[in-house]
PDB file with one MODEL, atoms N, CA, C and O in Angstrom:
MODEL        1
ATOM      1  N   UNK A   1     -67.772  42.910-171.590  1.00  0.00           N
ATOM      2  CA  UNK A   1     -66.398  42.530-171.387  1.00  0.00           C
ATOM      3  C   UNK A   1     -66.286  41.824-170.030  1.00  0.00           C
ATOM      4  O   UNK A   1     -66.622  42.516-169.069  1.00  0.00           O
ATOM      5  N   UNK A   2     -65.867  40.542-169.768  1.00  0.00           N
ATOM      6  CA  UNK A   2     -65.769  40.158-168.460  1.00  0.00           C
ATOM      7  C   UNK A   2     -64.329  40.352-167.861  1.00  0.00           C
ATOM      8  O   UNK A   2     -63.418  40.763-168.580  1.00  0.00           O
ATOM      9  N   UNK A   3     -64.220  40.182-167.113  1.00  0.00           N
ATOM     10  CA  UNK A   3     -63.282  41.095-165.929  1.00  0.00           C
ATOM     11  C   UNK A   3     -62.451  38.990-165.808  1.00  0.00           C
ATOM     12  O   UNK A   3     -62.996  37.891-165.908  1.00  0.00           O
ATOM     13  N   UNK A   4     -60.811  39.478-165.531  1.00  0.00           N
ATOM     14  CA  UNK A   4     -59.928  38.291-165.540  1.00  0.00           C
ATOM     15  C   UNK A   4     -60.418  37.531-164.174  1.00  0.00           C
ATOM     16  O   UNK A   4     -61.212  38.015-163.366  1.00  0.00           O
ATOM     17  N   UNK A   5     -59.864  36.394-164.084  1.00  0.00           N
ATOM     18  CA  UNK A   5     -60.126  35.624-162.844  1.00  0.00           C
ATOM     19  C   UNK A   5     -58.529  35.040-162.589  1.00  0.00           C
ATOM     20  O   UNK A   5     -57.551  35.149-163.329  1.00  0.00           O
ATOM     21  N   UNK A   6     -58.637  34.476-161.447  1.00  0.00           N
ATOM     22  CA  UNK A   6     -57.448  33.814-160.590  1.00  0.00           C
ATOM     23  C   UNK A   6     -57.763  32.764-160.145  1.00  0.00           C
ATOM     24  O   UNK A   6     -58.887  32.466-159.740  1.00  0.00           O
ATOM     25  N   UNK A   7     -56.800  32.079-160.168  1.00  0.00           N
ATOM     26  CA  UNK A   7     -57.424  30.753-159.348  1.00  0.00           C
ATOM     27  C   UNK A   7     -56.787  31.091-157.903  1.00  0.00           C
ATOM     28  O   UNK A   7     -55.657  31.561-158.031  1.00  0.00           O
ATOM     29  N   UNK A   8     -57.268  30.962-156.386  1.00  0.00           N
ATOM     30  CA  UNK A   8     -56.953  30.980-155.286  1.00  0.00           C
ATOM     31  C   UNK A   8     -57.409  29.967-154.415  1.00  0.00           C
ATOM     32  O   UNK A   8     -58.622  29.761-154.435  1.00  0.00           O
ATOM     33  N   UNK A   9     -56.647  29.222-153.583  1.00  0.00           N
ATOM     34  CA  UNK A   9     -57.020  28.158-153.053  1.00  0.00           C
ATOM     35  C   UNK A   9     -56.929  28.358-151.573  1.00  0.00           C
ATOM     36  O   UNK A   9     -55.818  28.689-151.159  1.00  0.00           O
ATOM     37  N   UNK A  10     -57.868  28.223-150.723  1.00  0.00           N
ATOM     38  CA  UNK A  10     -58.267  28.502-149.301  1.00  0.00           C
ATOM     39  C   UNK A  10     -58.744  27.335-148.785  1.00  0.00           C
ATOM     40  O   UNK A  10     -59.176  26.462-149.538  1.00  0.00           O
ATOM     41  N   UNK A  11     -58.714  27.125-146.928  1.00  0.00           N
ATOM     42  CA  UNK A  11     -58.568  25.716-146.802  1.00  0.00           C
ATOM     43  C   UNK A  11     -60.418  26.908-145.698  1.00  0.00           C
ATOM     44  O   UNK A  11     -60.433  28.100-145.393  1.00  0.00           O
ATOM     45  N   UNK A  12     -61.243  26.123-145.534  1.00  0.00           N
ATOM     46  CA  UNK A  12     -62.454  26.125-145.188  1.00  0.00           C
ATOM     47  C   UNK A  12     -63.002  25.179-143.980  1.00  0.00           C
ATOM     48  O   UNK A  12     -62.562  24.030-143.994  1.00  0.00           O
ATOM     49  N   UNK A  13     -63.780  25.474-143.083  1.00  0.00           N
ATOM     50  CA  UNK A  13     -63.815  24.719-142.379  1.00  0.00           C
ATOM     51  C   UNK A  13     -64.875  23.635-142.858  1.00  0.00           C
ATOM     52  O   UNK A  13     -65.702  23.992-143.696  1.00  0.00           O
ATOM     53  N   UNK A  14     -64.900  22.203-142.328  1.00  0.00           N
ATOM     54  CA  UNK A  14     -66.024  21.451-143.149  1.00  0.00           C
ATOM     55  C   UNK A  14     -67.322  21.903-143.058  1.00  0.00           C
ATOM     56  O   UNK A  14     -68.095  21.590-143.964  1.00  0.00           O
ATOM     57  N   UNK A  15     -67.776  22.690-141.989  1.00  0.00           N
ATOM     58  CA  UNK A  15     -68.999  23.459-141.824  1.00  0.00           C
ATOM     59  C   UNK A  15     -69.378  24.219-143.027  1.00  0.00           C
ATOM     60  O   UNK A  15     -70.335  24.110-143.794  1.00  0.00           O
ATOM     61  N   UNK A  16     -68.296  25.078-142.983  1.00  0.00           N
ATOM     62  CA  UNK A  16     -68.464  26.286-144.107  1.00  0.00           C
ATOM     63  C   UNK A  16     -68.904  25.701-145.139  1.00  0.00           C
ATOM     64  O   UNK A  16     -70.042  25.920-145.556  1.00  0.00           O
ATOM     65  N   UNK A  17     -67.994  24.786-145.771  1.00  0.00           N
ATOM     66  CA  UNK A  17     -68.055  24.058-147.212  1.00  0.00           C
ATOM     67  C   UNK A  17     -68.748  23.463-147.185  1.00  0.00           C
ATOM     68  O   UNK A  17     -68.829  22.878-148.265  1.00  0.00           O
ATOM     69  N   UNK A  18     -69.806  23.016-146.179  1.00  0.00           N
ATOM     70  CA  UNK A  18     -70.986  22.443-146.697  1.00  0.00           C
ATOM     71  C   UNK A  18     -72.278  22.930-146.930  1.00  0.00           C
ATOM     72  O   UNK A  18     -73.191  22.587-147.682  1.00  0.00           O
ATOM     73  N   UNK A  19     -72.067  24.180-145.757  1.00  0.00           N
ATOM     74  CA  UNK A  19     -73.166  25.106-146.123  1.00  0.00           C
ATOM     75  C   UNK A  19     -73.441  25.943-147.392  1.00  0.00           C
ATOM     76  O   UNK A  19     -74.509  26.362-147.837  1.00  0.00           O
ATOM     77  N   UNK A  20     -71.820  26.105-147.978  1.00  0.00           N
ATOM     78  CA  UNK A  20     -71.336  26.665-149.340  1.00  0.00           C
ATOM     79  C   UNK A  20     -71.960  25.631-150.223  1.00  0.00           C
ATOM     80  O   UNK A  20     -72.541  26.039-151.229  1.00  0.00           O
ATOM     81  N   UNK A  21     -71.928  24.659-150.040  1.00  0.00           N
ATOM     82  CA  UNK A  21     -72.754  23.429-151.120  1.00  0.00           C
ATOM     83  C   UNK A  21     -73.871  23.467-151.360  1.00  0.00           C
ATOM     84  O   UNK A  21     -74.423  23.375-152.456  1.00  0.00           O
ATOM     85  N   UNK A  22     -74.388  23.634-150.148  1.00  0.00           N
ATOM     86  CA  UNK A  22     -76.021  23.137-149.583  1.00  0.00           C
ATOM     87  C   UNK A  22     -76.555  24.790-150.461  1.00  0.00           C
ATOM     88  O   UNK A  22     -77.332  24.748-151.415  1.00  0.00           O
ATOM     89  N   UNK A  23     -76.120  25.807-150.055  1.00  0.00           N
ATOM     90  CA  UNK A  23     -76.730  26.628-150.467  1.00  0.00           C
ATOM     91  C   UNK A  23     -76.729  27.154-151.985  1.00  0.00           C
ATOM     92  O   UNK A  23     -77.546  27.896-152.530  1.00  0.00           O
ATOM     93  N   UNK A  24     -75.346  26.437-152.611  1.00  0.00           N
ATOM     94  CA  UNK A  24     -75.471  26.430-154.400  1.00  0.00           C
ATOM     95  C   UNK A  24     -76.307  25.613-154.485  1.00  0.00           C
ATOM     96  O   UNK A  24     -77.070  26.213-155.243  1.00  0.00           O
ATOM     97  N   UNK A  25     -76.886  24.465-154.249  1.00  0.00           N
ATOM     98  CA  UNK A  25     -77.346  23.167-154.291  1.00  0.00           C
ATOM     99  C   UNK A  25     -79.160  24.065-154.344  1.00  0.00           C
ATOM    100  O   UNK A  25     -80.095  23.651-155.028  1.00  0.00           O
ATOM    101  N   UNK A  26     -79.197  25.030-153.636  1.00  0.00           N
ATOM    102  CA  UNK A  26     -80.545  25.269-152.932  1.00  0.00           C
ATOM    103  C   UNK A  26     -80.505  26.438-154.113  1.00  0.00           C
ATOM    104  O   UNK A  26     -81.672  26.778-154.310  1.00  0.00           O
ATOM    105  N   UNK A  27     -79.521  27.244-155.047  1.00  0.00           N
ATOM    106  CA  UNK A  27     -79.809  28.171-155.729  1.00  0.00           C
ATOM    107  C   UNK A  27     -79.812  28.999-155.509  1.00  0.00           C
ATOM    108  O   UNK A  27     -80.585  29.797-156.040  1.00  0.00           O
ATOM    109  N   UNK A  28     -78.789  29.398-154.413  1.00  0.00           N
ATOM    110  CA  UNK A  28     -78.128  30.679-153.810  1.00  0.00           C
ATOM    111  C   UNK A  28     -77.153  31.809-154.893  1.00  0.00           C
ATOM    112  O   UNK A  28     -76.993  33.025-154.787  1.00  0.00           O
ATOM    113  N   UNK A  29     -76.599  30.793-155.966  1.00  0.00           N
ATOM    114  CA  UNK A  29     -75.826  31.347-156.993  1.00  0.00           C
ATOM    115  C   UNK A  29     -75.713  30.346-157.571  1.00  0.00           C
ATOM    116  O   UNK A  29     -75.905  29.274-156.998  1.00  0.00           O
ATOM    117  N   UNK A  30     -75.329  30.431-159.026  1.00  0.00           N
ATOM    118  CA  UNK A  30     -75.159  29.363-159.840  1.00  0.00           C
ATOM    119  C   UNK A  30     -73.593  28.864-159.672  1.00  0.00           C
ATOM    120  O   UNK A  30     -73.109  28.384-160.697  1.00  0.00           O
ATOM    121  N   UNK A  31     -72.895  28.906-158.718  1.00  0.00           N
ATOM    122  CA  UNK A  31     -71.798  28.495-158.565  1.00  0.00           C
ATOM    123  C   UNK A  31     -71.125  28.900-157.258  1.00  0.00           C
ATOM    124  O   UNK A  31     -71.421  29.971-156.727  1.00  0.00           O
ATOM    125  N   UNK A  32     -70.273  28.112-156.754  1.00  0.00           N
ATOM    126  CA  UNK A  32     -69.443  28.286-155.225  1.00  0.00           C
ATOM    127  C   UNK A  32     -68.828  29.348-155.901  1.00  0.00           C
ATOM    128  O   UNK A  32     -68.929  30.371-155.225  1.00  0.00           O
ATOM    129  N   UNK A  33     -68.223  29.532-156.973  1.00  0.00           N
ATOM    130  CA  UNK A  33     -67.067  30.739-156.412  1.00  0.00           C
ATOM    131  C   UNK A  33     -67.944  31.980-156.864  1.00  0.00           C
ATOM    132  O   UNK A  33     -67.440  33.096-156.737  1.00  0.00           O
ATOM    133  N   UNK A  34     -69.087  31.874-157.329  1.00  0.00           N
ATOM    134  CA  UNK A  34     -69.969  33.266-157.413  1.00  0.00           C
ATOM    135  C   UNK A  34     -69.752  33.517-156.216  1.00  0.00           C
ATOM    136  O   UNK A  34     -68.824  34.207-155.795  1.00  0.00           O
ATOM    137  N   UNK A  35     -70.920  32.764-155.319  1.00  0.00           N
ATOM    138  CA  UNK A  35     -71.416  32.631-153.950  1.00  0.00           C
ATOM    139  C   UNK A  35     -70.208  32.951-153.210  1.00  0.00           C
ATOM    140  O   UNK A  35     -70.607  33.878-152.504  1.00  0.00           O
ATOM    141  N   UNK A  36     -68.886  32.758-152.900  1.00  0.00           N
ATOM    142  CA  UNK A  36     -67.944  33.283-152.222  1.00  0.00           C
ATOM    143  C   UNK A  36     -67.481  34.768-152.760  1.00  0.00           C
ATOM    144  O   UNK A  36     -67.401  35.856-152.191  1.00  0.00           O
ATOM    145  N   UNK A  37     -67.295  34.472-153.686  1.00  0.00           N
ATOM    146  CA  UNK A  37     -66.889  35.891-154.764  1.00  0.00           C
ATOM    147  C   UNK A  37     -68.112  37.450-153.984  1.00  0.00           C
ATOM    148  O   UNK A  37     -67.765  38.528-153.500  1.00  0.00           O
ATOM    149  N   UNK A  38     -69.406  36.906-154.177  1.00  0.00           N
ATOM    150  CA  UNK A  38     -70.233  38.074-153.974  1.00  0.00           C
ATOM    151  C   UNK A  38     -69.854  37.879-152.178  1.00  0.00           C
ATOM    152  O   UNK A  38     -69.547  38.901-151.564  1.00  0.00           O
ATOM    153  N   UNK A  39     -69.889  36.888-151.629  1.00  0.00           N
ATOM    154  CA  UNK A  39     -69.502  36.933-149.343  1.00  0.00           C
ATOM    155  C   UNK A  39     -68.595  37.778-149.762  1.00  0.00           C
ATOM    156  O   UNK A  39     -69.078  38.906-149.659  1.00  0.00           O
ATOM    157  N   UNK A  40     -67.463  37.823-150.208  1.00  0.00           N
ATOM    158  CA  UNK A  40     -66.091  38.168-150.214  1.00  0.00           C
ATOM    159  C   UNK A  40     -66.049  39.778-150.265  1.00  0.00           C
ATOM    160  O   UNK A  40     -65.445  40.603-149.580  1.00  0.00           O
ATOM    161  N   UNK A  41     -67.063  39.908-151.512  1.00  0.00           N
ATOM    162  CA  UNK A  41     -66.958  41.207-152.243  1.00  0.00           C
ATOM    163  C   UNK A  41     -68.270  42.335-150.757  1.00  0.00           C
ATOM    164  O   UNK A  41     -67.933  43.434-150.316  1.00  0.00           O
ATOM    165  N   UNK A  42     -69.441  41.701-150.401  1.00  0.00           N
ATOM    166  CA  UNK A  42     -69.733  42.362-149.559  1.00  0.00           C
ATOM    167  C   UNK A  42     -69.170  42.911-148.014  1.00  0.00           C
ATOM    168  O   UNK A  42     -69.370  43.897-147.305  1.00  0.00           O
ATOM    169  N   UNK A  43     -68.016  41.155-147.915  1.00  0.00           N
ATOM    170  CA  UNK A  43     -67.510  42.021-146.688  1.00  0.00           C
ATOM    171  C   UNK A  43     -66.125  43.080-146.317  1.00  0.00           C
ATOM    172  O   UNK A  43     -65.706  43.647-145.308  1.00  0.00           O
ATOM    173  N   UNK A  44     -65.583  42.938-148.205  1.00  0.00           N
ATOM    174  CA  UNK A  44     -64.605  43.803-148.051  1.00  0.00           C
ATOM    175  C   UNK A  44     -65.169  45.388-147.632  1.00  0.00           C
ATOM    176  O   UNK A  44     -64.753  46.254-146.862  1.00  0.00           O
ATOM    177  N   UNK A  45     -66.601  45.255-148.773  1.00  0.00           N
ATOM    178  CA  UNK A  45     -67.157  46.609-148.520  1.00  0.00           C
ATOM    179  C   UNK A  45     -67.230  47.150-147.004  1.00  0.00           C
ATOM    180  O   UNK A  45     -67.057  48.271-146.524  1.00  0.00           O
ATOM    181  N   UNK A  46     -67.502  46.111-146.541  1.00  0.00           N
ATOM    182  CA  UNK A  46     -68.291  46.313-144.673  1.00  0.00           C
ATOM    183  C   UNK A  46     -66.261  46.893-144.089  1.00  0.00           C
ATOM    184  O   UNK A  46     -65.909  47.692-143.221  1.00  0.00           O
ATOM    185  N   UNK A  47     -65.681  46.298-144.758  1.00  0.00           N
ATOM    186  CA  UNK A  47     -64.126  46.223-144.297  1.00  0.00           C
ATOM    187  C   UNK A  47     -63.736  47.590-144.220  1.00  0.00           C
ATOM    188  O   UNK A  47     -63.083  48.031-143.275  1.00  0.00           O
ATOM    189  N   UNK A  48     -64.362  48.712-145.806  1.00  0.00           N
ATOM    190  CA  UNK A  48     -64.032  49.675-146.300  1.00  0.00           C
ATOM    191  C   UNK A  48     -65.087  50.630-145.216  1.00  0.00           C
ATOM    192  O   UNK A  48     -64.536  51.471-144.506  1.00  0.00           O
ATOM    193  N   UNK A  49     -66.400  50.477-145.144  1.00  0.00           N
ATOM    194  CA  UNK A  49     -66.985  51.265-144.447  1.00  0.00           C
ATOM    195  C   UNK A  49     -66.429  51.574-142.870  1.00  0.00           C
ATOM    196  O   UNK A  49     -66.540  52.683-142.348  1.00  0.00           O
ATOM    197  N   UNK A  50     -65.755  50.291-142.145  1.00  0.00           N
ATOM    198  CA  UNK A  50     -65.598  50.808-141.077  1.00  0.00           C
ATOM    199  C   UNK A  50     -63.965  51.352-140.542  1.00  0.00           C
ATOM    200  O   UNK A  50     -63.427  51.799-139.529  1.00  0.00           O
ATOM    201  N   UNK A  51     -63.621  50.978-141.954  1.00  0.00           N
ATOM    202  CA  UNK A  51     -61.791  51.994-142.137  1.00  0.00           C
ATOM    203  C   UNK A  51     -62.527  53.079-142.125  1.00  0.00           C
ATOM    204  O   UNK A  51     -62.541  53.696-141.060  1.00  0.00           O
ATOM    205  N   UNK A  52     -63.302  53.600-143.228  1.00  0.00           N
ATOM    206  CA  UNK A  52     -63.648  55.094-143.558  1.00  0.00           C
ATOM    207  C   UNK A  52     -64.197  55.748-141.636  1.00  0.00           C
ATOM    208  O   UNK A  52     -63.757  56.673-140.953  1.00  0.00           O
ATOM    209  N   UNK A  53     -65.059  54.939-141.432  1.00  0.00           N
ATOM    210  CA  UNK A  53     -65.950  55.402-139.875  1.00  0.00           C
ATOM    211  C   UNK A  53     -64.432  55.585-138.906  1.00  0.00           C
ATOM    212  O   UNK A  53     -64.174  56.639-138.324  1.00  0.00           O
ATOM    213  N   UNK A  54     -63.754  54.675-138.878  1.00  0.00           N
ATOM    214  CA  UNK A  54     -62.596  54.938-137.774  1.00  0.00           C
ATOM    215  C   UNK A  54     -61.877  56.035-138.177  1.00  0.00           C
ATOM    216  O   UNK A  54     -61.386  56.719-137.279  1.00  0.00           O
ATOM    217  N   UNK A  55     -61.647  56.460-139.662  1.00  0.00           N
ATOM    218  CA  UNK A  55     -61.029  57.610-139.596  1.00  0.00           C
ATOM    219  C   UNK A  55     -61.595  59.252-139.846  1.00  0.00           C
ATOM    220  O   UNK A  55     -61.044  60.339-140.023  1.00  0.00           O
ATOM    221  N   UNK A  56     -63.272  58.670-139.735  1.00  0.00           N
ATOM    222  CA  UNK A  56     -63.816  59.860-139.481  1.00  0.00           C
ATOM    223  C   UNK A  56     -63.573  60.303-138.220  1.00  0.00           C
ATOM    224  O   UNK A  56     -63.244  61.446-137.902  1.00  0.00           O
ATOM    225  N   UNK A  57     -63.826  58.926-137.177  1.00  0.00           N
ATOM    226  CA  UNK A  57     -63.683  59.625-135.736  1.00  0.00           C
ATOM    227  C   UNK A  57     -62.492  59.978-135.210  1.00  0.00           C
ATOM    228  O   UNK A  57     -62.335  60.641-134.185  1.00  0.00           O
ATOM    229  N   UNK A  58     -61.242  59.320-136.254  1.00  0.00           N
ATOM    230  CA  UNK A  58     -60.157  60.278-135.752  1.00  0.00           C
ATOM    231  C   UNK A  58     -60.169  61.866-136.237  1.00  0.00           C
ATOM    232  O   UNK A  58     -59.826  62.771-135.475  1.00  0.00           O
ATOM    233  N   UNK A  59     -60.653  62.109-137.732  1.00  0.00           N
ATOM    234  CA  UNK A  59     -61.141  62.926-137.781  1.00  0.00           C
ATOM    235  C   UNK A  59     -61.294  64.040-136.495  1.00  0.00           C
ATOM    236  O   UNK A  59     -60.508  64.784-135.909  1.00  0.00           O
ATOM    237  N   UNK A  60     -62.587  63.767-136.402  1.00  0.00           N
ATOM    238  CA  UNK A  60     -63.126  64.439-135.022  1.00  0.00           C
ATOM    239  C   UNK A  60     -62.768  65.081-133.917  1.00  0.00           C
ATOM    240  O   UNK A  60     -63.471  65.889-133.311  1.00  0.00           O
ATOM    241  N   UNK A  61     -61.110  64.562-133.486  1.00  0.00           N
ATOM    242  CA  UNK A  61     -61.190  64.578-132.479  1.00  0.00           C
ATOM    243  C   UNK A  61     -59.954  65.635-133.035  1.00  0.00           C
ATOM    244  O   UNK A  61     -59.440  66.364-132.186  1.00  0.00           O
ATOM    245  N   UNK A  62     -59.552  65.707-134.226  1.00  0.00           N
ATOM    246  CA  UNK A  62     -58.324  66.808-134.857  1.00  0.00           C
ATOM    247  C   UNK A  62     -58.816  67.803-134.842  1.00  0.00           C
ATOM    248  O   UNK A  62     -59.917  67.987-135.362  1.00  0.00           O
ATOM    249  N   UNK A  63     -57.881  69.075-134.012  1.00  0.00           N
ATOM    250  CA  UNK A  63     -58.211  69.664-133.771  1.00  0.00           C
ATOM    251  C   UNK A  63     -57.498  70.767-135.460  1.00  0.00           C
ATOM    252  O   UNK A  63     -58.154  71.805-135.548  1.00  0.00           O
ATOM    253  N   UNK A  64     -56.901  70.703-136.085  1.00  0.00           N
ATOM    254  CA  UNK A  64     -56.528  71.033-137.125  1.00  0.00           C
ATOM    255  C   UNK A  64     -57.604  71.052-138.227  1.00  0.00           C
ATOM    256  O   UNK A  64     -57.795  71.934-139.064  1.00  0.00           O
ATOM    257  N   UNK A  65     -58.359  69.729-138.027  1.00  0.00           N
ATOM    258  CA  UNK A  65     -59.896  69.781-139.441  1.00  0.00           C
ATOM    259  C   UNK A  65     -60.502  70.328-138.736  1.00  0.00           C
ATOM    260  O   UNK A  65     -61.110  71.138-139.437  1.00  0.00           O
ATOM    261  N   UNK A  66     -61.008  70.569-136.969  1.00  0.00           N
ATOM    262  CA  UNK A  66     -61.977  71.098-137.114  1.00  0.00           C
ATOM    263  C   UNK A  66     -61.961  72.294-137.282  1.00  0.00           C
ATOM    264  O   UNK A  66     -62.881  72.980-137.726  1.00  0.00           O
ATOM    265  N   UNK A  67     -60.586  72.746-136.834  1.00  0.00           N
ATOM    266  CA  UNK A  67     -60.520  74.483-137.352  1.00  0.00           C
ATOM    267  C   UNK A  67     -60.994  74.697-139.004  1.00  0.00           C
ATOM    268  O   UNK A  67     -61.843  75.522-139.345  1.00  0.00           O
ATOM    269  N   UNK A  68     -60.383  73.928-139.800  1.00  0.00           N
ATOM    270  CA  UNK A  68     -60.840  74.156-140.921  1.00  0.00           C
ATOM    271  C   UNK A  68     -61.921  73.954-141.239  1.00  0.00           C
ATOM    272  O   UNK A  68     -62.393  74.788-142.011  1.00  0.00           O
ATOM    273  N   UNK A  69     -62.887  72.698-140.786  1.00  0.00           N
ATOM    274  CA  UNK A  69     -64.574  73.040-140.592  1.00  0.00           C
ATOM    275  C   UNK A  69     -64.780  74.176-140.782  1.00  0.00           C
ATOM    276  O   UNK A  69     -65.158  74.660-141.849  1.00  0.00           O
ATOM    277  N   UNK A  70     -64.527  74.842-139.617  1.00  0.00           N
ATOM    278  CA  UNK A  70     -64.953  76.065-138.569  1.00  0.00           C
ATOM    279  C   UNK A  70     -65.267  77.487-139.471  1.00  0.00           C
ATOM    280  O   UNK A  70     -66.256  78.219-139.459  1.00  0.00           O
ATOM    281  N   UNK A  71     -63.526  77.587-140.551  1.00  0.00           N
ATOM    282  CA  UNK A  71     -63.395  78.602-140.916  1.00  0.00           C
ATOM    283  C   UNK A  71     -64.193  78.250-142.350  1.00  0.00           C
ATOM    284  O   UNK A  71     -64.635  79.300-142.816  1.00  0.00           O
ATOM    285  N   UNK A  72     -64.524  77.050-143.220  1.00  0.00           N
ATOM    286  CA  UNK A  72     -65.325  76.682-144.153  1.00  0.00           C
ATOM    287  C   UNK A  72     -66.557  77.447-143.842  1.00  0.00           C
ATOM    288  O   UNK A  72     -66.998  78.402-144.483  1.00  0.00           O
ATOM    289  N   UNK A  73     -66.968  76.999-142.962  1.00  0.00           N
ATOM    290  CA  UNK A  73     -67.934  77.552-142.564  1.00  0.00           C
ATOM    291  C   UNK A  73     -68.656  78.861-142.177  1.00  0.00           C
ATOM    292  O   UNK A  73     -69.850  79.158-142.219  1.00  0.00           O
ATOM    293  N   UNK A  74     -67.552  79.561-141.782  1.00  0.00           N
ATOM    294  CA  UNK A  74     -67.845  81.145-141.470  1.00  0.00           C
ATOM    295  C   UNK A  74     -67.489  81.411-142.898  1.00  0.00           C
ATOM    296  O   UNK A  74     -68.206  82.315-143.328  1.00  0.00           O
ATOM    297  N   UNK A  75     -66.807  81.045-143.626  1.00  0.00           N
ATOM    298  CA  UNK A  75     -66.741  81.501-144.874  1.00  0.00           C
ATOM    299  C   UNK A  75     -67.968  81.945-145.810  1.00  0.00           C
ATOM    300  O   UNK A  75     -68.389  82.997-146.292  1.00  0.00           O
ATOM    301  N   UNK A  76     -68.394  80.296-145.811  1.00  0.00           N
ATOM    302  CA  UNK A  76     -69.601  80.230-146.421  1.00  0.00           C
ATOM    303  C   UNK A  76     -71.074  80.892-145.542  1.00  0.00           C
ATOM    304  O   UNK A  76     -71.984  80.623-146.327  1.00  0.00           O
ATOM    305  N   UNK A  77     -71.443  81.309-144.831  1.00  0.00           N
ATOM    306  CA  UNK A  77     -72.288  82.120-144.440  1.00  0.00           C
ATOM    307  C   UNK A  77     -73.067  82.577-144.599  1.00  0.00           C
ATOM    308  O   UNK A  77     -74.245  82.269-144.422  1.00  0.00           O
ATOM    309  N   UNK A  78     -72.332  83.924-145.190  1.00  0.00           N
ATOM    310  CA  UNK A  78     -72.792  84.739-146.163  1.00  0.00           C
ATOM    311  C   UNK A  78     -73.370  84.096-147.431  1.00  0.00           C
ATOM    312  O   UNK A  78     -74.486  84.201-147.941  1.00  0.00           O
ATOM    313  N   UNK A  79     -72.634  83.625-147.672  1.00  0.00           N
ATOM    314  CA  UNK A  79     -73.488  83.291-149.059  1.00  0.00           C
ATOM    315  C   UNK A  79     -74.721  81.940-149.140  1.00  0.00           C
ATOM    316  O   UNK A  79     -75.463  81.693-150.091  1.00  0.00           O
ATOM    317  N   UNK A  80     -74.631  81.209-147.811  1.00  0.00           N
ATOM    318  CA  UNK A  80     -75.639  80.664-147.613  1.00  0.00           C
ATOM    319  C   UNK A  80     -76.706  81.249-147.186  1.00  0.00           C
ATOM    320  O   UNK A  80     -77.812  80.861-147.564  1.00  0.00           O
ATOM    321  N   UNK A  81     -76.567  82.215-146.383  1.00  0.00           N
ATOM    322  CA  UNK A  81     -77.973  83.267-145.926  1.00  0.00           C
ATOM    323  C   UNK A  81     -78.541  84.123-147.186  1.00  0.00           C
ATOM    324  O   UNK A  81     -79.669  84.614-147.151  1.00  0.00           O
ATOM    325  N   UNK A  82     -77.684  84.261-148.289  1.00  0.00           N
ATOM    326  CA  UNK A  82     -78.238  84.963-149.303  1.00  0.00           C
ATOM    327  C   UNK A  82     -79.203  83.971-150.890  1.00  0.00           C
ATOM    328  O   UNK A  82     -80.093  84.331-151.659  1.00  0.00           O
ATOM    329  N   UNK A  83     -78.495  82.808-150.755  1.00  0.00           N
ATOM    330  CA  UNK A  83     -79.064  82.106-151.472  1.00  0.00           C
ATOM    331  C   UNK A  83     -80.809  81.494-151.334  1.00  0.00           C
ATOM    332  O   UNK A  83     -81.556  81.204-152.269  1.00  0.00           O
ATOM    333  N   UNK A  84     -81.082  81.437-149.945  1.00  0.00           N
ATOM    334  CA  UNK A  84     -82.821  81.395-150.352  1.00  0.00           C
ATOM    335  C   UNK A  84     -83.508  82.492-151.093  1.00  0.00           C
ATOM    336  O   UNK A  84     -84.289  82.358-152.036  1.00  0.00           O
ATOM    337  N   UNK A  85     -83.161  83.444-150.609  1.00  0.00           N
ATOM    338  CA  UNK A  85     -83.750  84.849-151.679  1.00  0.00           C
ATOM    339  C   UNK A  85     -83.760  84.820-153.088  1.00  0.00           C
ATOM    340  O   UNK A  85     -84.527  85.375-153.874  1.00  0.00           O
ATOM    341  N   UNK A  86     -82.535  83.894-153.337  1.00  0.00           N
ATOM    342  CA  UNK A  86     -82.228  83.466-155.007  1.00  0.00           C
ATOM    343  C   UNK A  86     -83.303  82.763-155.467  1.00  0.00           C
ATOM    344  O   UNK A  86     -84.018  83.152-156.391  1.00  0.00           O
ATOM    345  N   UNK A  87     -83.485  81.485-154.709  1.00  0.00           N
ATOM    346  CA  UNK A  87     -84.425  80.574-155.200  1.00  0.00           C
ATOM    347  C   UNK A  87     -85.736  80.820-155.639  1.00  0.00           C
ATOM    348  O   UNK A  87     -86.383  79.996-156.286  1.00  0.00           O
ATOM    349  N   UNK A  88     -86.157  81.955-155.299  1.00  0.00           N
ATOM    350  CA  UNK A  88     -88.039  82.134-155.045  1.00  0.00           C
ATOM    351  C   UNK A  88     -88.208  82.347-156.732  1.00  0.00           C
ATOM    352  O   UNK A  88     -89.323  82.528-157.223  1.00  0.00           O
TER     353      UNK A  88
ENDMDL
END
């Protein structure tokens, strides 16, 4: 099943768009809007990884999760010190 498309129109610098040429041209992807489509799609990811990282380190510094860390943790304990004995 292929997935819908859009048409979107973006203005590029002449650099870009030629290197975007040169490198369909060279068999980078069988097409410019692959080749932008997959830039696009890797750097949203990079976009998503470093939202997630900034709000780990706000994370961190809450003192509310880390209590709850804290008490996760003493929770689990016990039953982590008992589970190697399980395994054998």
């Amino acid at each position: 099943m292929s997935q819908k498309t859009r048409k979107a129109t973006f203005n590029l610098h002449t650099e870009v768009l030629a290197a975007l040429n040169n490198a369909v041209a060279d068999g980078a992807a069988p097409s410019k809007n692959a080749l932008v489509e997959r830039a696009l799609i890797k750097e949203l990811k990079e976009v998503q990884k470093r939202s997630r990282l900034a709000r780990w380190q706000e994370g961190a510094r809450d003192p509310a999760l880390l209590k709850d860390i804290s008490d996760v943790e003493t929770a689990f304990n016990k039953a982590d010190a008992e589970t190697p004995g399980r395994l054998d």
